[in-house]
ROLOLUM-656796 format. One record per atom (N, C-alpha, C): x, y, z; residue number from 1; residue in three letters; atom name. Coordinates in Angstrom, 3 decimals. Layout:
N
NODE         x         y         z  resi  resn  name
NODE         X         Y         Z   NUM   ALA    CA
...
This chain:
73
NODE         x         y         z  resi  resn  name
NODE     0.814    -1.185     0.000     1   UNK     N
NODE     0.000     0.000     0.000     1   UNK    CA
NODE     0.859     1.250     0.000     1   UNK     C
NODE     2.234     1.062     0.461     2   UNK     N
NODE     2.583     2.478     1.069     2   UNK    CA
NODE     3.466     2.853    -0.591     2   UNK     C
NODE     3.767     1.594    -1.343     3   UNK     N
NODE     4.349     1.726    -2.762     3   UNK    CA
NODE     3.150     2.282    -3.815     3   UNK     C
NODE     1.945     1.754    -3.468     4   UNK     N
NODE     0.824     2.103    -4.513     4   UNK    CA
NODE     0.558     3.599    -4.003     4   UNK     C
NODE     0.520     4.226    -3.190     5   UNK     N
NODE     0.317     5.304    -2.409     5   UNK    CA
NODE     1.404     6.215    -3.203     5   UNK     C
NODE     2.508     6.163    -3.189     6   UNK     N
NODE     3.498     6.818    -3.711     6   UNK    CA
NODE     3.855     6.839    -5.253     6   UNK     C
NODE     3.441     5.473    -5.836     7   UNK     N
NODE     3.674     5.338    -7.300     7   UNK    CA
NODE     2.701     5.835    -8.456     7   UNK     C
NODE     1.232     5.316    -7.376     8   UNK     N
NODE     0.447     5.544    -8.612     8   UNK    CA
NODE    -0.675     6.511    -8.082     8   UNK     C
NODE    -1.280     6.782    -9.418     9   UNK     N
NODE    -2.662     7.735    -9.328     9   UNK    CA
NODE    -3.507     7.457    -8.013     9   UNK     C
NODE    -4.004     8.469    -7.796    10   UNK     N
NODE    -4.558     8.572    -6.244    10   UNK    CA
NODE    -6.053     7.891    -6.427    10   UNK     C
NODE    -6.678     8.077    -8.069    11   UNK     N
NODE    -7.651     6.987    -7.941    11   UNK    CA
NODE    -7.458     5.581    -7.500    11   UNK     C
NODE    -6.650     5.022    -8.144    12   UNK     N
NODE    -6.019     3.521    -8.376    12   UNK    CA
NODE    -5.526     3.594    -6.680    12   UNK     C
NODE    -4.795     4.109    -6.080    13   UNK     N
NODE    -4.703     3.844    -4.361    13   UNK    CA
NODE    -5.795     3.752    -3.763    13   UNK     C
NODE    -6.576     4.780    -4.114    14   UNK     N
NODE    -8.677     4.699    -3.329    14   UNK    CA
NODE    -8.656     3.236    -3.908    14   UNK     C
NODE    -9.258     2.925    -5.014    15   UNK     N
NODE    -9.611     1.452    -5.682    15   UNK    CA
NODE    -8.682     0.507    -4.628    15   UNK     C
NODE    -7.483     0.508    -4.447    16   UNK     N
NODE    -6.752    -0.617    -3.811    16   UNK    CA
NODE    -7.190    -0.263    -2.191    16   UNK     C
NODE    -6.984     0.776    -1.637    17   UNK     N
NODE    -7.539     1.051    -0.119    17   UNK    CA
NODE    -8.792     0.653    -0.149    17   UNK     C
NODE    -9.786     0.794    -0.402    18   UNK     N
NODE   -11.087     0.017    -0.440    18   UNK    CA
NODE   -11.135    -1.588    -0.747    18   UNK     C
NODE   -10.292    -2.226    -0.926    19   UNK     N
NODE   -10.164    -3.347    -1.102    19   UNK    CA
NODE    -9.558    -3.712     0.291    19   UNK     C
NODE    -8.483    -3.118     0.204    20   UNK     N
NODE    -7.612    -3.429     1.694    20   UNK    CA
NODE    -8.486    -2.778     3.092    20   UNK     C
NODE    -9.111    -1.949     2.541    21   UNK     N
NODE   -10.349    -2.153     3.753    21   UNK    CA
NODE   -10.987    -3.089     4.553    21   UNK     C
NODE   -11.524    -3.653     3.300    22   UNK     N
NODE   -12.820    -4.462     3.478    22   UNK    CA
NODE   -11.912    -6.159     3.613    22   UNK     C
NODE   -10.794    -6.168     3.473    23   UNK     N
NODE    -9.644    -7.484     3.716    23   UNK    CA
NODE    -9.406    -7.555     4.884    23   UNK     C
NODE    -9.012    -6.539     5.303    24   UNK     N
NODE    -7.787    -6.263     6.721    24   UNK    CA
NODE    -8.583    -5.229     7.397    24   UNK     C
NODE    -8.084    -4.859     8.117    25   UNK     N
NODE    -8.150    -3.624     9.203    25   UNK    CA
NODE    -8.017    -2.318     8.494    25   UNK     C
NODE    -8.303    -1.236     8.355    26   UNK     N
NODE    -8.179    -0.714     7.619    26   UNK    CA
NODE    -7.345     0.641     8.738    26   UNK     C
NODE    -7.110     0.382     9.894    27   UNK     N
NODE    -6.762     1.454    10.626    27   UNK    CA
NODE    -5.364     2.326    10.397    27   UNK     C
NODE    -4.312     1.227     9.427    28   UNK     N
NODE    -2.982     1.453     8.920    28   UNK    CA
NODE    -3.300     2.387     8.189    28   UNK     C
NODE    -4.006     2.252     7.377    29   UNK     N
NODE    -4.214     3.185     6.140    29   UNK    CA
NODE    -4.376     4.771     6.484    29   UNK     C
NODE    -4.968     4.633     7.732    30   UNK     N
NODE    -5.498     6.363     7.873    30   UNK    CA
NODE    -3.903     6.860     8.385    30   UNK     C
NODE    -2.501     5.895     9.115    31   UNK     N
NODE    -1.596     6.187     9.450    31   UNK    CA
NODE    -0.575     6.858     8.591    31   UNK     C
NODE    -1.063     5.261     7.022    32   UNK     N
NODE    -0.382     5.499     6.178    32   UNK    CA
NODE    -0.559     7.210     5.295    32   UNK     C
NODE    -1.621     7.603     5.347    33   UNK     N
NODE    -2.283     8.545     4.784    33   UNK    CA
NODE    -1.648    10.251     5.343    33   UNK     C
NODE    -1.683    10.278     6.958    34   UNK     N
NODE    -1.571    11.164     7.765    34   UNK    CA
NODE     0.200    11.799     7.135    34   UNK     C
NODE     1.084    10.003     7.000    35   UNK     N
NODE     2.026    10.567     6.801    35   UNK    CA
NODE     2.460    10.898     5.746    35   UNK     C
NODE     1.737    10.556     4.658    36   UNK     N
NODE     1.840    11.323     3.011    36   UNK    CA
NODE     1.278    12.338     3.028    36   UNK     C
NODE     0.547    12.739     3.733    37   UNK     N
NODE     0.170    14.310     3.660    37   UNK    CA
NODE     0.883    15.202     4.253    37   UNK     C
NODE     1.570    14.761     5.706    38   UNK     N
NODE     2.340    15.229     6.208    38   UNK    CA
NODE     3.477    15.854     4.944    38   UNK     C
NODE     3.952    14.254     4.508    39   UNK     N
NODE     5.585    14.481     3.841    39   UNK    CA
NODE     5.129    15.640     2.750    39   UNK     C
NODE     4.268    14.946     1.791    40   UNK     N
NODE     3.915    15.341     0.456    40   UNK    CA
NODE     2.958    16.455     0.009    40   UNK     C
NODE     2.066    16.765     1.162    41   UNK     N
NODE     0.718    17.627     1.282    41   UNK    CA
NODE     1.193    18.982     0.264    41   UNK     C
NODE     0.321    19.403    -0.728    42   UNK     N
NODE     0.535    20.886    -1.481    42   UNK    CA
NODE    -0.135    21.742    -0.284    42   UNK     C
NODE     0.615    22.773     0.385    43   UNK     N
NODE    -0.420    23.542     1.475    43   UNK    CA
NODE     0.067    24.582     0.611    43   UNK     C
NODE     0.335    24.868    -0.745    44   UNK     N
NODE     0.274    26.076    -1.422    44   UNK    CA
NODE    -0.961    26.458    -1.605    44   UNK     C
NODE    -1.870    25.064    -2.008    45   UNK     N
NODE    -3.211    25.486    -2.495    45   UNK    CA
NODE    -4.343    25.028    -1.924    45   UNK     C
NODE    -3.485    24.873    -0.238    46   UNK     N
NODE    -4.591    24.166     0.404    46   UNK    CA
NODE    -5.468    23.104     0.810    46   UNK     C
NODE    -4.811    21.952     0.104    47   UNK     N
NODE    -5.542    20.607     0.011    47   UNK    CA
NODE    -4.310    19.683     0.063    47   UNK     C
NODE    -3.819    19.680     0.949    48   UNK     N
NODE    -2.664    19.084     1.992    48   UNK    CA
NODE    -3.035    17.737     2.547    48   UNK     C
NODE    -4.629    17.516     2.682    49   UNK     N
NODE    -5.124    16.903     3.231    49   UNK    CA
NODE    -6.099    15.321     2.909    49   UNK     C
NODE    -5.994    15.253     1.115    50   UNK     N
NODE    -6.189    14.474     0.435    50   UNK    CA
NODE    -6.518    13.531     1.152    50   UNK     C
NODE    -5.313    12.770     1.100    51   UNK     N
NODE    -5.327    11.331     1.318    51   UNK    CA
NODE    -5.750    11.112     2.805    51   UNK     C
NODE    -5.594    11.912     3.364    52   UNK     N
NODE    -6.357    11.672     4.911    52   UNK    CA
NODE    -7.953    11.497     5.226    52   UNK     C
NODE    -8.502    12.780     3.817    53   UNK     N
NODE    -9.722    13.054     3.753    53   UNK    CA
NODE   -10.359    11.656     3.237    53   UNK     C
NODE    -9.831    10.852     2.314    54   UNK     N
NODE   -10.351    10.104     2.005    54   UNK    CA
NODE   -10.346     8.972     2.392    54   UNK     C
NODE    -9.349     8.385     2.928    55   UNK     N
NODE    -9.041     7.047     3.623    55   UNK    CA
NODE    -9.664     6.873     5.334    55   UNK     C
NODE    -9.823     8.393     5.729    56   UNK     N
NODE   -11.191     8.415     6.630    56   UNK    CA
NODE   -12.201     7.666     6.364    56   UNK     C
NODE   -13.152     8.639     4.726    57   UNK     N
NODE   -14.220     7.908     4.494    57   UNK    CA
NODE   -14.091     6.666     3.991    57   UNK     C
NODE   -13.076     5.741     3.453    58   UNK     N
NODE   -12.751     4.748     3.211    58   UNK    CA
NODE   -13.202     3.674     4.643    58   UNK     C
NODE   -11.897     4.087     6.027    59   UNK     N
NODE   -12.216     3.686     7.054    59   UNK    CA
NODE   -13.520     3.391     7.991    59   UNK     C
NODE   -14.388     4.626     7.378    60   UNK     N
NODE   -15.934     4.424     8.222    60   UNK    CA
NODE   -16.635     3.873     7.202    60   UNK     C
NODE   -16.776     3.799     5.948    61   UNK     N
NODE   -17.447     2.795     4.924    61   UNK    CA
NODE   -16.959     1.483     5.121    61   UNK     C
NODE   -15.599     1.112     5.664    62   UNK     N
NODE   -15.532    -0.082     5.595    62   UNK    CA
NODE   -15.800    -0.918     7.122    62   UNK     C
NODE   -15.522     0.066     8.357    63   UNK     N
NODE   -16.033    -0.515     9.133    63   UNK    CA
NODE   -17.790    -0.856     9.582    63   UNK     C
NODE   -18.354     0.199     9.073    64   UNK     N
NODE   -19.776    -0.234     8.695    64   UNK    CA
NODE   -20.101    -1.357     7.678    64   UNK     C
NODE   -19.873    -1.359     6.833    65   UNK     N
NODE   -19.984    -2.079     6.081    65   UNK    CA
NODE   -19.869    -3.565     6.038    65   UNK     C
NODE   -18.338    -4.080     6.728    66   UNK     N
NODE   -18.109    -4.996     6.642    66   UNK    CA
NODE   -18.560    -6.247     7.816    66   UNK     C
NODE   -19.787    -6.001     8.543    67   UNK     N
NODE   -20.824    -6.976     8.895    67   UNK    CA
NODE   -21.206    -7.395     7.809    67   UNK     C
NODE   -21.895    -6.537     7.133    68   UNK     N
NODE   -23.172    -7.320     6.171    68   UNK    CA
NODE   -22.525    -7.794     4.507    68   UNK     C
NODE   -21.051    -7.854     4.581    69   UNK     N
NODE   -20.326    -8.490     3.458    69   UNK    CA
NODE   -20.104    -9.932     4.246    69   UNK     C
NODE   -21.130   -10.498     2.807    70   UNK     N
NODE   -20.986   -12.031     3.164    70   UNK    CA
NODE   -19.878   -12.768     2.922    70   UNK     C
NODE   -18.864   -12.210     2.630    71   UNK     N
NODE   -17.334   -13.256     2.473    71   UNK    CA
NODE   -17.096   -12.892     3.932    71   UNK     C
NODE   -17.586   -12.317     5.166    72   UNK     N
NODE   -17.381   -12.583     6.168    72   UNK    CA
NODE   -18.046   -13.637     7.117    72   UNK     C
NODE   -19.230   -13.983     6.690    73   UNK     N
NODE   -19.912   -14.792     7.539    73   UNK    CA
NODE   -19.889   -16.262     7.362    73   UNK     C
């Protein structure tokens, strides 16, 4: 994750974090996230905050969610 995060398009990381959500724990991700925004964040134009913003809603879609996904039960 932390190579797809850095290599590729930030769609294609959402697409793979939503997967690795709903697999694993998804609590790394918001870590992994905090610190690419940290390193990498544009605060020229204000939106520094990307990947945090989204791997949040990633994190609460997948912990809701993943009761009623039947590859869990």
């Amino acid at each position: 994750m932390v190579l797809s995060a850095l290599f590729l398009p930030m769609w294609s990381f959402l697409v793979l974090a939503v997967l690795y959500g709903l697999v694993w724990t998804p609590y790394e991700l918001l870590i992994l996230a905090l610190c690419i925004d940290a390193q990498f964040g544009d605060q020229q134009l204000g939106v520094w905050y990307w990947y945090t913003l989204w791997i949040s809603c990633i994190l609460v879609f997948s912990v809701y969610i993943r009761p009623h996904v039947r590859f869990y039960h």
